[in-house]
C-alpha positions as CSV (number, residue, x, y, z in Angstrom):
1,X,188.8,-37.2,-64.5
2,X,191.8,-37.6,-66.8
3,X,191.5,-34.5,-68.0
4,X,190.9,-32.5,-65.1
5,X,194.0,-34.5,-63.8
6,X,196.4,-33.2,-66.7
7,X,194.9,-29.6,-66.0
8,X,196.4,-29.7,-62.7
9,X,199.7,-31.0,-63.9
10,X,199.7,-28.1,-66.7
11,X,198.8,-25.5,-64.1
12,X,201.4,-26.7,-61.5
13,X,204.1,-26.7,-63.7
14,X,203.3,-23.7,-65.0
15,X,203.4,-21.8,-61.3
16,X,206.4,-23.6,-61.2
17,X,208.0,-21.9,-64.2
18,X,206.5,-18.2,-62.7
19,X,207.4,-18.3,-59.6
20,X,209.9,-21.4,-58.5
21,X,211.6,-21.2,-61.3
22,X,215.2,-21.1,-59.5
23,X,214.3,-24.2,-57.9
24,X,212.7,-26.0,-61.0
25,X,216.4,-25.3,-62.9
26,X,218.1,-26.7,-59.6
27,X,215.9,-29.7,-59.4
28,X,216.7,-30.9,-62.5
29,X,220.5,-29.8,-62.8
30,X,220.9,-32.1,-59.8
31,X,218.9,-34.3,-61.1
32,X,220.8,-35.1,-64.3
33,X,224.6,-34.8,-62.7
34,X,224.3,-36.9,-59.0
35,X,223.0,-40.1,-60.6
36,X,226.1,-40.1,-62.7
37,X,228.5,-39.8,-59.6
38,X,225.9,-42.5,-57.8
39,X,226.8,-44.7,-60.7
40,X,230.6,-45.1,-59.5
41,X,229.6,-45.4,-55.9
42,X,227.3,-48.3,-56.8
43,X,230.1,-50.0,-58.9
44,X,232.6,-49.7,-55.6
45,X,229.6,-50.9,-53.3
46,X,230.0,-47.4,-51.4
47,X,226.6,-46.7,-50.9
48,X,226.8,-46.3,-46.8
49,X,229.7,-43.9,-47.2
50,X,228.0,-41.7,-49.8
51,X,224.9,-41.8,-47.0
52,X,227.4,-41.1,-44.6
53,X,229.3,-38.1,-46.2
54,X,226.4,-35.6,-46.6
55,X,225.0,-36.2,-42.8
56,X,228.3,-35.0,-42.0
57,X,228.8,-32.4,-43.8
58,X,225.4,-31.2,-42.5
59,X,226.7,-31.3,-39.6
60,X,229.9,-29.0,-40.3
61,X,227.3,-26.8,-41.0
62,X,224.9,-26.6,-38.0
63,X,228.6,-26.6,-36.5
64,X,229.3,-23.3,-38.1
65,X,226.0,-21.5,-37.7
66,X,226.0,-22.8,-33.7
67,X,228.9,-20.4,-33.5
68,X,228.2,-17.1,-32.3
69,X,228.7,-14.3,-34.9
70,X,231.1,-16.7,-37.2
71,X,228.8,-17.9,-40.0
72,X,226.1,-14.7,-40.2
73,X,226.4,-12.1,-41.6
74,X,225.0,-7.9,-41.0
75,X,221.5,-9.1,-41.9
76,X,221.9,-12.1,-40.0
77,X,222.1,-14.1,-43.0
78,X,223.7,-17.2,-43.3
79,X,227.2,-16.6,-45.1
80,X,227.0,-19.0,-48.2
81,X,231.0,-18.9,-48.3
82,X,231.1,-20.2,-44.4
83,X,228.6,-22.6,-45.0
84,X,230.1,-23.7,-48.7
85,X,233.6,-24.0,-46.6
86,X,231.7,-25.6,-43.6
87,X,230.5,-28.3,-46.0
88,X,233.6,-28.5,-47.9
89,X,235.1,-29.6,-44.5
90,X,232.8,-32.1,-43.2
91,X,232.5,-33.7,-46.7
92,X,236.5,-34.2,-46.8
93,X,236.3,-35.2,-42.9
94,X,233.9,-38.0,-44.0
95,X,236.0,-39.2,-47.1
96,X,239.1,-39.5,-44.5
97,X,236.9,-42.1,-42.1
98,X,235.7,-43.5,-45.3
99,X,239.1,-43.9,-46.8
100,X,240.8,-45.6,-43.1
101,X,241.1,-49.3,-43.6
102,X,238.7,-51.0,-45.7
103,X,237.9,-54.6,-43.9
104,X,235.0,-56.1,-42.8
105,X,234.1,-53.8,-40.1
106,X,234.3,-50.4,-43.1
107,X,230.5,-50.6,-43.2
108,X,230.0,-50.6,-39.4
109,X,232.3,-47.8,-39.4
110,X,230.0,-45.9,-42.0
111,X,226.8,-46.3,-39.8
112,X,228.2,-45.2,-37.1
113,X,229.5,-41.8,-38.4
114,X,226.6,-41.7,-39.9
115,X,224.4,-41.8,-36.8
116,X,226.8,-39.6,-35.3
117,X,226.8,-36.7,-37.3
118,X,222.8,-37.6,-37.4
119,X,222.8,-37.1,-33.6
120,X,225.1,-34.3,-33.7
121,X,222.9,-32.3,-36.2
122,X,220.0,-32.4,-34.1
123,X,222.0,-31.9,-30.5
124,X,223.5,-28.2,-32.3
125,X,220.0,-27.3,-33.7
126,X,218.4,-27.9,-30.6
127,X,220.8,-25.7,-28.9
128,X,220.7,-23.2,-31.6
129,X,218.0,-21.7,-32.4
130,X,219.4,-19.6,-35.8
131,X,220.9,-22.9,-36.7
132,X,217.6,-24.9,-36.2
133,X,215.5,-21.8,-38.0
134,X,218.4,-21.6,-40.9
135,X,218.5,-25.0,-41.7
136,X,215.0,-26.6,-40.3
137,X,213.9,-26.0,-44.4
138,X,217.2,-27.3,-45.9
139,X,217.3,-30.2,-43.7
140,X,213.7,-31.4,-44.9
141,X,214.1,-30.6,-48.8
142,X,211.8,-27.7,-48.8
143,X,213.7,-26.3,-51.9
144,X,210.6,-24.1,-53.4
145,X,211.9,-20.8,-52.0
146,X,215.4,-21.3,-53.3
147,X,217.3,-18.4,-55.3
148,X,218.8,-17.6,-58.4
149,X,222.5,-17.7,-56.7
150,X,221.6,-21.1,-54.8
151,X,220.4,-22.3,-58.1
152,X,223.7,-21.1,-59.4
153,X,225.8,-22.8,-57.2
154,X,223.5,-25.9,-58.3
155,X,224.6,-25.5,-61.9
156,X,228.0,-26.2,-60.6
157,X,227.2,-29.8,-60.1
158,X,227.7,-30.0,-63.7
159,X,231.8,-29.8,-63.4
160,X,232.2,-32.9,-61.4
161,X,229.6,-34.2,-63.3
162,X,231.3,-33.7,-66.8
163,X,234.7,-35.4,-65.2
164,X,233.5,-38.5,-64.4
165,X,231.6,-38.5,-67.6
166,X,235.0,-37.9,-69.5
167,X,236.8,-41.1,-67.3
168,X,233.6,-42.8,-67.2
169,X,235.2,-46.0,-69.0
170,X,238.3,-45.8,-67.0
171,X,236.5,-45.5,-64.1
172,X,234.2,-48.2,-64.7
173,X,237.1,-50.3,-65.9
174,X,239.3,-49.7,-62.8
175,X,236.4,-50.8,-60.5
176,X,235.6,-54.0,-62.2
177,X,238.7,-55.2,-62.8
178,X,241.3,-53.5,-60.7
179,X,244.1,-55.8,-61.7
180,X,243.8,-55.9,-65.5
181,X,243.7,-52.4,-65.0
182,X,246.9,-51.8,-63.5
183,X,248.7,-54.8,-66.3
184,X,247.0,-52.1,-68.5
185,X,249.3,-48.9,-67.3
186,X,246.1,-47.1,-65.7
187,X,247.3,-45.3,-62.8
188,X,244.4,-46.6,-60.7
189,X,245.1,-44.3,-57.4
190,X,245.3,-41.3,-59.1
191,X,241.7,-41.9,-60.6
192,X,240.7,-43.1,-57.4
193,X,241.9,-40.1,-55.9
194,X,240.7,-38.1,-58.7
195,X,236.6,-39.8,-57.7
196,X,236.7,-39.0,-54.2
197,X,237.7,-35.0,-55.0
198,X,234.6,-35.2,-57.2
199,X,232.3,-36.6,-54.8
200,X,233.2,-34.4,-52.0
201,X,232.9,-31.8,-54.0
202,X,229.8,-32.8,-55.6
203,X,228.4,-33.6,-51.9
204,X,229.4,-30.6,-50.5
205,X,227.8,-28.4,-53.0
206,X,224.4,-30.4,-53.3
207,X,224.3,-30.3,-49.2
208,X,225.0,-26.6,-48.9
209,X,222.2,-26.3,-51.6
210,X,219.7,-29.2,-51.7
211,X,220.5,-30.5,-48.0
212,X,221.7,-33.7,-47.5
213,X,218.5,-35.7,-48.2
214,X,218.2,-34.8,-52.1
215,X,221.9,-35.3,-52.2
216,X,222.1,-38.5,-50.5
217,X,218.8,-39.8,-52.7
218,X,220.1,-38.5,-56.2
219,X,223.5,-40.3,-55.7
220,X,221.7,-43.8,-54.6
221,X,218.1,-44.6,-55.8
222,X,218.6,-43.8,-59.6
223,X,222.0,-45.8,-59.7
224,X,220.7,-48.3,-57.5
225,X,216.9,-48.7,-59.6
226,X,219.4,-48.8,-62.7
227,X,221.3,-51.6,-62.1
228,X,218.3,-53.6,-62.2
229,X,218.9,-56.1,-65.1
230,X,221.5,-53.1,-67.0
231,X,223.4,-54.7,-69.9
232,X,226.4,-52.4,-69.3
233,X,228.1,-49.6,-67.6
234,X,226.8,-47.2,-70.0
235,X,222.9,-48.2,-70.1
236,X,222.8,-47.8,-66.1
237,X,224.6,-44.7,-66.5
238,X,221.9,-43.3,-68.9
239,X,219.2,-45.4,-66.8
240,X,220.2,-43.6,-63.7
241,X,220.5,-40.0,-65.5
242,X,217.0,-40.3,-66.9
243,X,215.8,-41.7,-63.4
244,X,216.8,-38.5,-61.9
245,X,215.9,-36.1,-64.7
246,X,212.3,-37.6,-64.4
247,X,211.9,-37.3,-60.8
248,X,212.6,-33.9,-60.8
249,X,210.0,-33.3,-63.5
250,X,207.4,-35.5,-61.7
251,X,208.9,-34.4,-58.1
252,X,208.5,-30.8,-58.9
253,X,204.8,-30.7,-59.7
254,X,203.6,-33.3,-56.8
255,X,205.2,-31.2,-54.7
256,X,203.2,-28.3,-55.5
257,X,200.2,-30.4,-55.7
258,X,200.1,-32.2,-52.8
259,X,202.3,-29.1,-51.2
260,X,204.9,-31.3,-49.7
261,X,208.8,-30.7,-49.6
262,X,209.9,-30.8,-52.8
263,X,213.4,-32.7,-52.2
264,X,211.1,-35.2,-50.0
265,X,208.4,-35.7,-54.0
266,X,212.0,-35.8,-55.5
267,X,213.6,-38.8,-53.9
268,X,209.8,-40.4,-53.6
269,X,209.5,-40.3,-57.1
270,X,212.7,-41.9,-58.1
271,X,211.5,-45.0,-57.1
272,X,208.5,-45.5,-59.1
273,X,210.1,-43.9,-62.5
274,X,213.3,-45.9,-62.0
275,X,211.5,-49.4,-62.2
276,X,209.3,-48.4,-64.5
277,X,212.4,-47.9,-66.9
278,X,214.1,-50.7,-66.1
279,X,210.9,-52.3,-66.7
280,X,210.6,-51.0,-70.2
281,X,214.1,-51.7,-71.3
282,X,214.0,-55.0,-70.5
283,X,211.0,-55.6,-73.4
């Protein structure tokens, strides 16, 4: 049984490496880069914004392709520089109504954009029918057909990424204690400023790419499963980055296994993975 079990795993990762081998690479780029942007969101309690941000920009997107003649091109192909700029703009829309006043009622504000631009995605794709087509698969995390050029685009994730790596401390430091770190001569609105630019960015690219259910579940489960019982800033940061790194791994062959979406075996398995490891680093 055990063996016949590993033979499977060896054989589906190995058609994975034939012939999905775009979206193997893209699986575990994003993998290792949004759980280290979700670690900042956790630390500022921004979880329902960075839900928020990528519904939106999904929606910029069904927006765009709703538009006669606008976002296809000759072939009637999508134009990945529309849709990149569509999702540009609806991630920047939603860090402006996440950046309004932040009271008691920010979180209500959150779900409701996010329901929103839920109910506006479906309203366009229903009306739509290259939109619905076009994004039905994107939408649902069926990544196994991506290209080399969305895979590409992918690999960019690794520039905001390496940012917030480099201010990682400051970062860390300016959300914890946002006093001491103003006595300390940090200029905390420029780095604040500097976050948001990478998490739109970040958003916007994983959308336009993975859709916005990888996105959103990269950013919060392996932060989230991390901060279970984490010593410090830096073991949930490498917690969360092994988290996501592993369920792409794992993510990638269930979903040829069981032949399910693969950004739906992705975010599955990043529950399971992530509390085993917190499990096994607090022996």
């Amino acid at each position: 049984m055990i063996a016949a079990w590993l033979q499977a795993i060896l054989d589906a990762q190995l058609l994975l490496w034939r012939e999905f081998s775009p979206a193997w690479w893209a699986a575990i780029v994003a993998g290792a880069t949004l759980p280290a942007l979700g670690v900042q969101v956790a630390f500022r309690g921004q979880a329902l914004t960075t839900l928020a941000i990528p519904q939106v920009s999904f929606a910029a997107m069904a927006l765009a392709l709703a538009i006669p003649g606008f976002a296809l091109t000759d072939a009637h192909e999508p134009s990945m520089l529309v849709m990149l700029a569509a999702a540009f703009a609806g991630a920047l829309l939603g860090g402006l109504l996440a950046g309004q006043r932040q009271d008691q009622h920010a979180p209500l504000r959150m779900g409701a954009v996010f329901v929103g631009a839920w109910a506006l995605t479906e309203t366009v794709r229903a009306l739509s029918p290259v939109g619905e087509m076009r994004l039905e698969p994107l939408l649902h995390g069926e990544l196994l057909g991506a290209s080399p050029s969305t895979a590409g685009l992918v690999a960019l994730l690794v520039l905001p990424c390496a940012v917030i790596l480099a201010l990682q401390r400051r970062l860390s430091f300016c959300a914890a204690f946002p006093d001491a770190a103003l006595a300390a001569g940090l200029n905390t609105r420029r780095l604040e400023r500097g976050l948001a630019l990478m998490l739109g960015a970040a958003i916007a690219l994983g959308t336009v790419t993975l859709g916005p259910l990888v996105t959103a579940a990269l950013l919060l489960l392996p932060a989230a499963l991390a901060a279970r019982n984490a010593p410090s800033a830096i073991s949930m940061l490498r917690r969360a980055m092994l988290t996501g790194v592993l369920a792409a791994l794992l993510g990638s062959i269930a979903s040829v296994l069981a032949d399910i979406p693969l950004g739906a075996a992705i975010a599955l398995a990043c529950v399971p993975i992530g509390l085993c490891i917190s499990a096994l680093q607090r022996r």
